[in-house]
C-alpha positions as CSV (number, residue, x, y, z in Angstrom):
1,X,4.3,52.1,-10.4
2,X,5.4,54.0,-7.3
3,X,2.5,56.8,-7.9
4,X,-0.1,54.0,-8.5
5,X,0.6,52.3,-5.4
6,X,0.2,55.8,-3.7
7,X,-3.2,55.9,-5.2
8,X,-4.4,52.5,-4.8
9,X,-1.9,51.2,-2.0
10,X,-2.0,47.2,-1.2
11,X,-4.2,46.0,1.7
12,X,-1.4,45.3,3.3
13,X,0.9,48.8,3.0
14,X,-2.5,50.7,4.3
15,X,-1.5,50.7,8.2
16,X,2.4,51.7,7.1
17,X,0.7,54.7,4.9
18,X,-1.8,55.5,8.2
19,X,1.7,55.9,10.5
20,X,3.0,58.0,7.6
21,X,0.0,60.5,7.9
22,X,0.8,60.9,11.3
23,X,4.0,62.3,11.4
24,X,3.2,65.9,12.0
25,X,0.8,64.7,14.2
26,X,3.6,64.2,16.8
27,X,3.6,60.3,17.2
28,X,4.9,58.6,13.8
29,X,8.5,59.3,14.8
30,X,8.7,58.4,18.4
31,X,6.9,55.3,17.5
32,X,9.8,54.6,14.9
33,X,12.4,55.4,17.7
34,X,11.1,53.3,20.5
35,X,10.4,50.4,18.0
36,X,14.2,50.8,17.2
37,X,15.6,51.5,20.8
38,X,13.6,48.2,21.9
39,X,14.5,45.7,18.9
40,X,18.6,46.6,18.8
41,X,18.6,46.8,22.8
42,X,16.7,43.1,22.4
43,X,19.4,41.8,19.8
44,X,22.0,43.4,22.0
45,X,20.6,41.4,25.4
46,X,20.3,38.1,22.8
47,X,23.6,38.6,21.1
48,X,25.8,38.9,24.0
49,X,23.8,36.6,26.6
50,X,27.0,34.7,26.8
51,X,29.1,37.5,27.5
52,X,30.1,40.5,29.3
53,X,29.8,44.0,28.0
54,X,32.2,45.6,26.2
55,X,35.6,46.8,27.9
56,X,34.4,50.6,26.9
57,X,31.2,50.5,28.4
58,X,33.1,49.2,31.2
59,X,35.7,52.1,31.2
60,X,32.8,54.6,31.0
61,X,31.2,53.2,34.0
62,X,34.2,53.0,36.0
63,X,35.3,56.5,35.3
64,X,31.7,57.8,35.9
65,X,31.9,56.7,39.2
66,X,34.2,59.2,40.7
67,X,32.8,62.7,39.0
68,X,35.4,64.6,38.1
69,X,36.0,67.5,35.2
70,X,38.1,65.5,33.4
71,X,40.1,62.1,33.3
72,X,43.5,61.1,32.0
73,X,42.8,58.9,29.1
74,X,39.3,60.7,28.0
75,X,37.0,63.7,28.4
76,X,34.8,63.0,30.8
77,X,31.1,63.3,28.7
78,X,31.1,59.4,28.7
79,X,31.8,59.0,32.6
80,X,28.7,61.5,33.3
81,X,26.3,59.9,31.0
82,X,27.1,56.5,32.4
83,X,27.0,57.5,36.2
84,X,23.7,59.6,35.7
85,X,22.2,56.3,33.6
86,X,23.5,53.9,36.7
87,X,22.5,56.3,39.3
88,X,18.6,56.3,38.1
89,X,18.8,52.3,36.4
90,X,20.3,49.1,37.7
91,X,23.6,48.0,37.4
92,X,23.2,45.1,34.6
93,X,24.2,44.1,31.3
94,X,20.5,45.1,29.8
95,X,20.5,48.5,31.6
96,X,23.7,49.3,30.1
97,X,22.8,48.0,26.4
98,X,19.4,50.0,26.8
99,X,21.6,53.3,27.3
100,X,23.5,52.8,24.5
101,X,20.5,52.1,22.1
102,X,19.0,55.1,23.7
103,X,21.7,57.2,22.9
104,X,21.4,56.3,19.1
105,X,17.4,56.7,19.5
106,X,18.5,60.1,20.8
107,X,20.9,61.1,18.0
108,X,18.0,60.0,15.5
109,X,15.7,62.9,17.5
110,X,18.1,65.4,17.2
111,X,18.6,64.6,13.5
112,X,14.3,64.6,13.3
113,X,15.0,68.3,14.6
114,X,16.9,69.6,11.6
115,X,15.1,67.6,9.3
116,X,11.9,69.2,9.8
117,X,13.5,72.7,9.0
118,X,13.6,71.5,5.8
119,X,10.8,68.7,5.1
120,X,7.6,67.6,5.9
121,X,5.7,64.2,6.3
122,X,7.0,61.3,5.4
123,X,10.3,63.3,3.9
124,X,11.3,63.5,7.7
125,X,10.7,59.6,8.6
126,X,13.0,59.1,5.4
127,X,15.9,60.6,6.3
128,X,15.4,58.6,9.6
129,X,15.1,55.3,8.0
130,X,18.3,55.8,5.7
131,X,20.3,56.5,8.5
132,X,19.1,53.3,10.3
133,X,20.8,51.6,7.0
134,X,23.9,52.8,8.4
135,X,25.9,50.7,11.1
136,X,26.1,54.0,12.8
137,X,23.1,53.6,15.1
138,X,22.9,50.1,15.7
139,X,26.6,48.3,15.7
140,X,28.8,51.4,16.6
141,X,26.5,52.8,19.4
142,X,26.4,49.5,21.1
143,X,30.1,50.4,21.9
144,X,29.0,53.0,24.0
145,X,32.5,55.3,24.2
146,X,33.9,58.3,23.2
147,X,33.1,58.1,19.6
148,X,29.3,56.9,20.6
149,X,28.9,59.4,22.5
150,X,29.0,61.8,20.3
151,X,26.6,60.1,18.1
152,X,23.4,62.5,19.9
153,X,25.8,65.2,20.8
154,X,26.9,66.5,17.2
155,X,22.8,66.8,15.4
156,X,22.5,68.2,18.9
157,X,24.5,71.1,18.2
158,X,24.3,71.1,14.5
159,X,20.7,72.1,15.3
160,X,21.4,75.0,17.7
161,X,23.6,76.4,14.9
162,X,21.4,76.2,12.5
163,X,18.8,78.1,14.8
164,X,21.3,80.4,15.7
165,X,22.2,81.2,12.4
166,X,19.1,81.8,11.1
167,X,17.6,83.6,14.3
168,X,20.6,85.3,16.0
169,X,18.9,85.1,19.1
170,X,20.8,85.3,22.4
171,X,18.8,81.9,23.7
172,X,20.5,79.9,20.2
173,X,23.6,82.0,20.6
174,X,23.7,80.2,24.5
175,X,22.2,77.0,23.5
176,X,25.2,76.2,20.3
177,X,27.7,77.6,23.1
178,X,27.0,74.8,25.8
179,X,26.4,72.4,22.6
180,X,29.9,72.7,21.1
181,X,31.4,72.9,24.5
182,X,29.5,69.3,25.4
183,X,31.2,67.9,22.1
184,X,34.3,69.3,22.9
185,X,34.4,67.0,26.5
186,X,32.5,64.3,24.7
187,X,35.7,63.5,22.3
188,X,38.6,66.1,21.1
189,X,37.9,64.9,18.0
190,X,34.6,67.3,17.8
191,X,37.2,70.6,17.0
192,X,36.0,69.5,13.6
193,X,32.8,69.8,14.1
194,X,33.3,73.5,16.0
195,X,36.1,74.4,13.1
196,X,33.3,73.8,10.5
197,X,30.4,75.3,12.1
198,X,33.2,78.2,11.8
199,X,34.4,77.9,8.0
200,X,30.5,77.6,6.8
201,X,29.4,80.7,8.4
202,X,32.2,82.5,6.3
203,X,31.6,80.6,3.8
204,X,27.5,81.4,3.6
205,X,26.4,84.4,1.6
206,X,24.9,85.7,5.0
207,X,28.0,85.5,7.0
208,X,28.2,89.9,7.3
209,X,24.4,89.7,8.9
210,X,26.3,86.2,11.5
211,X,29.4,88.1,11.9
212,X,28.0,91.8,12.9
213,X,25.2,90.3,15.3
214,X,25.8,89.2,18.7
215,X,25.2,85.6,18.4
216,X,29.0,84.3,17.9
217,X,30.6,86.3,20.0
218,X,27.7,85.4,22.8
219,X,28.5,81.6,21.6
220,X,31.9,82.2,21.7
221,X,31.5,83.1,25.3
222,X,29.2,81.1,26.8
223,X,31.2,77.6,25.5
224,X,34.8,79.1,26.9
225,X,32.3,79.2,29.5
226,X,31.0,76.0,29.8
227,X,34.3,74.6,29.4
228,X,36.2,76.0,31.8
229,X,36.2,73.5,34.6
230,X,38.0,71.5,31.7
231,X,40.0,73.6,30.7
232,X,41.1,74.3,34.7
233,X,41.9,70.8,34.8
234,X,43.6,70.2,31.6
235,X,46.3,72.7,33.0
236,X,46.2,71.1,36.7
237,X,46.6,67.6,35.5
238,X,49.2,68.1,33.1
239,X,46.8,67.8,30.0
240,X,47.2,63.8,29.8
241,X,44.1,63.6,27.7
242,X,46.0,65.7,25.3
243,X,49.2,63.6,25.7
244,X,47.3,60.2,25.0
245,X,45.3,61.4,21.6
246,X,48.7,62.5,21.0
247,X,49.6,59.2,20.7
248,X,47.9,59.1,17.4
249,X,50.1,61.3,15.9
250,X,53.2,59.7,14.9
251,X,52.8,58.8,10.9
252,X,54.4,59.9,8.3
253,X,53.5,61.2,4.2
254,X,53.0,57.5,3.2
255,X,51.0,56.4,6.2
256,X,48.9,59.6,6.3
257,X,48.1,58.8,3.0
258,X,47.1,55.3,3.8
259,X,44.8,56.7,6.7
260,X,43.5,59.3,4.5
261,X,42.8,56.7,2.0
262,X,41.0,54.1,4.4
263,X,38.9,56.8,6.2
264,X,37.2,58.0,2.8
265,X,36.7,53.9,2.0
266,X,35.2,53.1,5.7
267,X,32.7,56.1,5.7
268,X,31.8,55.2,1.5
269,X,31.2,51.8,2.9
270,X,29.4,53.0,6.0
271,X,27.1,55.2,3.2
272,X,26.6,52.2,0.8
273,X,23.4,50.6,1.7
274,X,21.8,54.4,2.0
275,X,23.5,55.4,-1.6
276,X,21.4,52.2,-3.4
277,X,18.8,53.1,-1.6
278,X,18.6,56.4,-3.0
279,X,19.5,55.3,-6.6
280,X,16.4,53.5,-6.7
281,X,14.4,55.9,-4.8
282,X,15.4,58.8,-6.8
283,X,15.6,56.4,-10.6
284,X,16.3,59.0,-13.5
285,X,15.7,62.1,-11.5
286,X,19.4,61.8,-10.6
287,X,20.2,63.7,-13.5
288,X,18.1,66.7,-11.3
289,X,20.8,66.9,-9.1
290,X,22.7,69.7,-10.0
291,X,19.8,72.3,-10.7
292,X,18.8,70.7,-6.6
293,X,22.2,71.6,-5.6
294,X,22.0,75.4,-7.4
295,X,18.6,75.5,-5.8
296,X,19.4,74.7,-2.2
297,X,17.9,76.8,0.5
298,X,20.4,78.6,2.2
299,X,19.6,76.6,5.8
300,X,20.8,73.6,3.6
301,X,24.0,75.4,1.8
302,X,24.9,75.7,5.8
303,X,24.2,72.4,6.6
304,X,26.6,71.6,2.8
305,X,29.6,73.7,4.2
306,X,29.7,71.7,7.7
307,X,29.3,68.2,6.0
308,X,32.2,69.1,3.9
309,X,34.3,70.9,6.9
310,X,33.6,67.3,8.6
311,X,35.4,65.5,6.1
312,X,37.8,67.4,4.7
313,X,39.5,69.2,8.1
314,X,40.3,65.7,9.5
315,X,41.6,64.9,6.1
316,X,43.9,68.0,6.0
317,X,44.9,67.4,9.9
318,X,46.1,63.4,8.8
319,X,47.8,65.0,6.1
320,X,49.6,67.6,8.1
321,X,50.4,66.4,11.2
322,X,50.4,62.5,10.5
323,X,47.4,61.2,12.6
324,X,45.9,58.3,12.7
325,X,42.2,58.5,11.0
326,X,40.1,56.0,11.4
327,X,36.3,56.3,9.7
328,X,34.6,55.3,13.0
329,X,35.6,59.0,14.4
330,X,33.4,60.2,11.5
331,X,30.0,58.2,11.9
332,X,28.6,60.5,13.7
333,X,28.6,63.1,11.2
334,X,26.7,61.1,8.7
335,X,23.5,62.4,8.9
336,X,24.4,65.5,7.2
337,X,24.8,63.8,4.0
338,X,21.6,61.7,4.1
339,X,19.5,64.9,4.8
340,X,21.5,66.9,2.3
341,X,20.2,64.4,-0.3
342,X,17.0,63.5,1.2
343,X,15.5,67.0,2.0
344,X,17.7,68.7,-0.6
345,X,15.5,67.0,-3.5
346,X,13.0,69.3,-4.8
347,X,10.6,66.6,-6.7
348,X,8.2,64.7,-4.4
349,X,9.5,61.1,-3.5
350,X,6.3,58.7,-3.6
351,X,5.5,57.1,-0.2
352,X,5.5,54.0,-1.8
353,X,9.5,54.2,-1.5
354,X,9.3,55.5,2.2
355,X,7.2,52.4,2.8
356,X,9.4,50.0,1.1
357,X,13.0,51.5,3.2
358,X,10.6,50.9,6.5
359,X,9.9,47.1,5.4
360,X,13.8,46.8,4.8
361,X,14.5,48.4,8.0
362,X,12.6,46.4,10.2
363,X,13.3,43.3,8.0
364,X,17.0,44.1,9.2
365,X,16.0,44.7,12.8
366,X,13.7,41.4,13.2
367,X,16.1,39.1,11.3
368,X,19.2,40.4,13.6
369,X,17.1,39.7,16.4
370,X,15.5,36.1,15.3
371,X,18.4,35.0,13.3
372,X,21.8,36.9,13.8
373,X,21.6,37.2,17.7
374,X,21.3,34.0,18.9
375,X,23.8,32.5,16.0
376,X,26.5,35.2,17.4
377,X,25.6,34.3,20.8
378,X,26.3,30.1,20.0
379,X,29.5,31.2,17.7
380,X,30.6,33.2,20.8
381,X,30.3,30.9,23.3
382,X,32.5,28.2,21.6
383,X,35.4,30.7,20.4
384,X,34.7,33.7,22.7
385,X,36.8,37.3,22.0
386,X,40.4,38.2,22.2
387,X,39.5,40.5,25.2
388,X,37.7,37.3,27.2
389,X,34.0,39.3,27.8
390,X,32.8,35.4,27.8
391,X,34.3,35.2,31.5
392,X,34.2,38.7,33.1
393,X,31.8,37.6,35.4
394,X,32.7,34.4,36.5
395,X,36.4,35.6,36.9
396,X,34.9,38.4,38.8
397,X,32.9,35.9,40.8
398,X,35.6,33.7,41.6
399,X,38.7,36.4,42.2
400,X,35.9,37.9,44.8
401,X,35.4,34.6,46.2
402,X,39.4,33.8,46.7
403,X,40.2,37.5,48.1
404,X,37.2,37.2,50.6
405,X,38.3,33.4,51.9
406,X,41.9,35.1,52.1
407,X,41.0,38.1,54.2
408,X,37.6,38.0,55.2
409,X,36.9,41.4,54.2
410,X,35.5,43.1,50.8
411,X,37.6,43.5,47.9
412,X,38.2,47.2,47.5
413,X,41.3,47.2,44.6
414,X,41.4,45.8,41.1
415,X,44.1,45.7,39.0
416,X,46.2,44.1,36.2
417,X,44.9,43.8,32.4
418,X,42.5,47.0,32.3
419,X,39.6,45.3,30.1
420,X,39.4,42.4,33.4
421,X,40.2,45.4,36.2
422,X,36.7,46.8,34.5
423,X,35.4,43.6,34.6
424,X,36.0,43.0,37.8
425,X,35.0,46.6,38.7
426,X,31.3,46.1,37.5
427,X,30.7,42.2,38.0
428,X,32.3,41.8,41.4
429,X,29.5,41.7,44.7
430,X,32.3,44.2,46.3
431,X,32.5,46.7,42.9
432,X,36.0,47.4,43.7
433,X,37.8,50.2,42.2
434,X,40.3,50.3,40.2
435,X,43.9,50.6,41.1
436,X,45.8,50.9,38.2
437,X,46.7,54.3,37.0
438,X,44.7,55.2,33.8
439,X,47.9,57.1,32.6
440,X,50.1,54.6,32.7
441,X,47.7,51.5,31.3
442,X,49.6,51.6,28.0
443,X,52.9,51.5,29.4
444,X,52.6,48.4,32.5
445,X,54.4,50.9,34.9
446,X,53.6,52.4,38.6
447,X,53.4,56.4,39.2
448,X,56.0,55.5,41.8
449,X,59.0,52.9,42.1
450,X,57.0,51.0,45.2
451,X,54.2,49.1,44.4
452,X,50.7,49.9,45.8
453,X,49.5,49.5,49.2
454,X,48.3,46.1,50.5
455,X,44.9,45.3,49.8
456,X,44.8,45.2,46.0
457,X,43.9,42.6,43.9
458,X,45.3,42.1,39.9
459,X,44.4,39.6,37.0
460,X,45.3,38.3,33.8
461,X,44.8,35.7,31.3
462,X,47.6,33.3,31.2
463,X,48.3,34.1,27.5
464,X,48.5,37.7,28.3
465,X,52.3,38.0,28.7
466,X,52.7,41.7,29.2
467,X,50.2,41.8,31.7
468,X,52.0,38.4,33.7
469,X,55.6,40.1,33.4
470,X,54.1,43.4,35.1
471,X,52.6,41.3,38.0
472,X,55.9,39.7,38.7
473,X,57.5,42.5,38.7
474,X,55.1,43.7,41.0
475,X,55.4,40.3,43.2
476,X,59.2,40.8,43.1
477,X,58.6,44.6,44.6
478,X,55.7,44.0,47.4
479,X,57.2,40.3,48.5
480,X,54.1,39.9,50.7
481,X,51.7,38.5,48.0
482,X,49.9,35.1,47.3
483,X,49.5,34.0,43.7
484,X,46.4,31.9,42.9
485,X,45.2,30.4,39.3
486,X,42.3,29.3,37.8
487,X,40.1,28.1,35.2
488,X,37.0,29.7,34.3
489,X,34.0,28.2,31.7
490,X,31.9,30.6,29.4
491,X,28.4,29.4,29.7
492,X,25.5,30.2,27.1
493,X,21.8,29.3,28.4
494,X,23.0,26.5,30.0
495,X,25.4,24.9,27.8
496,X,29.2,25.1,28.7
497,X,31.6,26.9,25.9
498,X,35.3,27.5,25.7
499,X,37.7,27.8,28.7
500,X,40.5,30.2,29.8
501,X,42.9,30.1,32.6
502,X,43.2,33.1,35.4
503,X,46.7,34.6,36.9
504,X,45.4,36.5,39.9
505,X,48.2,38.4,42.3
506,X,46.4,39.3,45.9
507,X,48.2,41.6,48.2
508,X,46.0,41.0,51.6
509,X,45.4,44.2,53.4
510,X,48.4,44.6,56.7
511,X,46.8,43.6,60.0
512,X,44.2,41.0,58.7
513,X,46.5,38.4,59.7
514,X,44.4,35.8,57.0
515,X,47.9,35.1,55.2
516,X,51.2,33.1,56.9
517,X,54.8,33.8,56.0
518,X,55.3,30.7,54.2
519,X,51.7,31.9,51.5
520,X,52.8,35.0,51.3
521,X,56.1,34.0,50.0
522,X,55.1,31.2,48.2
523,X,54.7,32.5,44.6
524,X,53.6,29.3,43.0
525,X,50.3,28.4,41.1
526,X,47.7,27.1,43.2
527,X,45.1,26.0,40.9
528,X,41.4,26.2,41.3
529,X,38.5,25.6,39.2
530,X,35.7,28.1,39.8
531,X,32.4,26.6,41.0
């Protein structure tokens, strides 16, 4: 059926099968990419119209605005992509979603990069539309973090190795240095990926021609390089970044077990709707696969030995040390499994398949956008998130409002709960920054036994207890502070949603002479709705 529809193709498959011709022409895939950037970014402005963005989008935008070569809870790739976005695009919601649908239009690129090492035509536009099967590239890299990140970083430098590998050119030798070395400050977690890139050049039958060249050593070089600055700071600062992943490391046999367990299940799951796919794509030509896999070309056998290192070093590293493992620090390596099937086959696969994985793909896209969006944004509205996105902007609005009738002047300091000092951060006319120690977020505590200088704001959500203890504490400390409450209303389009109540703690600023003795040691609730 598949090869008579090739020859005779439906009227209405003729203008897919016309964009399939064109892919080496240079325009099928960037077509495919933008359509994707611009239908998740639109589900992403639709589903969350109600809401605020997510408190790690918020993070990377409020460490990106002091450039530094590192920070104390992350590496600082996300900071510098956020601040380079916001320096060139405004500061909104839709800018922010775009940049994060970008990134996984990006990643998709880089992965189009190896693929056509290996495959041509519509092969290439394949591997591309499995992966967009995936919630790697749609749902994970709205959460623009760390882990998303990393999402354009790791085909990035999967492709310089490959080039380097096969060329041993000084320009690939440089180019997988500063690669790896931008993985490494994108997420910690991306030792794995250098540690593999490592194991399958031993492991590949042309590892004596790799080893007795230049190019790793000249890699080697160029990412200690490249990460210096990092590396200078990690031993200035007291390596917190290290102490925090650290955190993740306190399991033991049965629990590493457990982790192991669940991160093989998540990235199975992850792989499900591409594995169908596939079994229908490739029908009884499955039983080819082993004569494929003793037939692989040997760019492909080094593409085989990093998928595996990908999986099974993190495995082994659980095991060992008894860290946490969770499968959404692997998405981004799933694209070497797609194209190790995809481009690894050596029958032809029938457009007619190709053309069928595009109609499910954009069915997917159009229905989130049509359907799914604006039903998350109405279920939203009425029962909102644990972290409160529903009211980052109005509490923003309205503790902006309060500190400016108090004092007259600009709010400069945010604290309290992190995910509404963010909020505040971003939403608030005066884009304060934010007081609260990142090393010390986890633990409510001050880097000192006083409390900060006047002129500080902090927030919480009434139900928040931790969060209300610390500002107490911090009330009892400073003495010269004026509580306030109030309610704010999530609002979708128009129509009014859930409510929340506001604990807000303002230390005026000394000299502004805006708050008497009796307010400032008056620490009961004055109540006010926002307007």
């Amino acid at each position: 059926m598949a090869e008579r529809s090739d020859r005779a193709p439906a009227r209405w498959r003729r203008p897919f099968l016309g964009w399939l011709d064109a892919v080496e022409a240079c325009w099928a895939v960037p077509l495919l990419l933008a359509c994707f950037v611009a239908l998740w970014t639109l589900y992403l402005v639709i589903a969350y119209a109600g809401s605020g963005l997510h408190p790690d989008t918020l993070e990377g935008w409020t460490l990106g605005r002091n450039f530094a070569w590192g920070y104390h809870k992350h590496p600082p790739l996300m900071g510098w992509v956020t601040a380079a976005w916001t320096f060139v695009f405004p500061l909104s919601d839709w800018s922010l979603q775009l940049m994060a649908m970008t990134n996984a239009g990006l990643a998709l690129f880089f992965v189009d990069l190896i693929s056509r090492q290996f495959a041509r035509g519509h092969k290439r536009i394949l591997v591309l539309l499995l992966l967009m099967l995936t919630p790697a590239y749609q749902f994970h890299a709205q959460r623009f973090n760390a882990n998303a990140v990393l999402l354009a970083i790791w085909p990035l430098a999967t492709y310089c190795f490959l080039r380097a590998f096969e060329t041993r050119s000084a320009f690939w030798a440089v180019a997988v240095g500063c690669a790896t070395a931008l993985a490494m400050v994108g997420k910690y977690y991306s030792v794995f990926l250098v540690a593999s890139f490592a194991l399958a050049a031993l492991a590949h039958p042309a590892r004596r021609t790799y080893f007795t060249s230049a190019s790793p050593w000249i890699s080697l070089v160029t990412g200690l390089a490249v990460l210096s600055p990092h590396i200078y700071w990690l031993v200035a600062t007291g390596a917190s970044t290290f102490t925090y992943a650290l955190v993740h490391a306190n399991g033991d046999a049965v629990s590493s077990l457990g982790e192991v367990k669940n991160f093989l299940l998540g990235l199975m799951a992850a792989m499900s709707a591409v594995a169908i796919s596939w079994v229908f794509i490739a029908g009884r030509r499955l039983k080819q696969f082993p004569a494929d896999f003793a037939a692989m070309s040997p760019g492909l056998r080094l593409l085989f030995y990093t998928a595996i290192g990908t999986i099974a070093l993190p495995v082994l590293t659980s095991l060992a040390l008894g860290t946490d493992l969770p499968s959404l620090w692997a998405l981004q390596g799933l694209f070497l499994f797609v194209m190790l099937v995809v481009c690894g086959a050596r029958y032809p696969i029938e457009r007619f398949y190709t053309v069928n994985v595009t109609v499910i793909a954009a069915g997917i896209a159009l229905a989130a956008v049509l359907v799914a969006a604006p039903i998350h944004a109405v279920y939203r509205n009425s029962y909102g998130y644990e972290e409160g996105r529903n009211f980052y902007a109005q509490a923003a609005a309205e503790l902006t409002r309060e500190w400016r009738e108090l004092t007259g002047k600009p709010l400069s300091a945010v604290s309290g709960d992190e995910a509404l000092a963010f909020a505040v951060a971003f939403y608030s006319s005066d884009h304060p920054h934010c007081a609260r120690p990142f090393d010390y977020q986890s633990t409510w505590g001050l880097p000192r036994k006083a409390p900060p200088k006047p002129g500080w704001a902090a927030l919480c959500f009434r139900d928040q207890d931790s969060c209300n203890r610390w500002m107490e504490w911090v009330a009892a400390q400073e003495g010269h502070v004026v509580r306030r409450e109030f309610t704010v209303q999530a609002s979708l389009w128009g129509w009014p949603g859930l409510t929340r109540e506001v604990i807000v703690l303002m230390a005026p600023p000394g000299g502004s002479g805006a708050v008497p003795e009796s307010a400032a040691d008056d620490f009961s609730a004055s109540r006010r709705p926002t307007e």
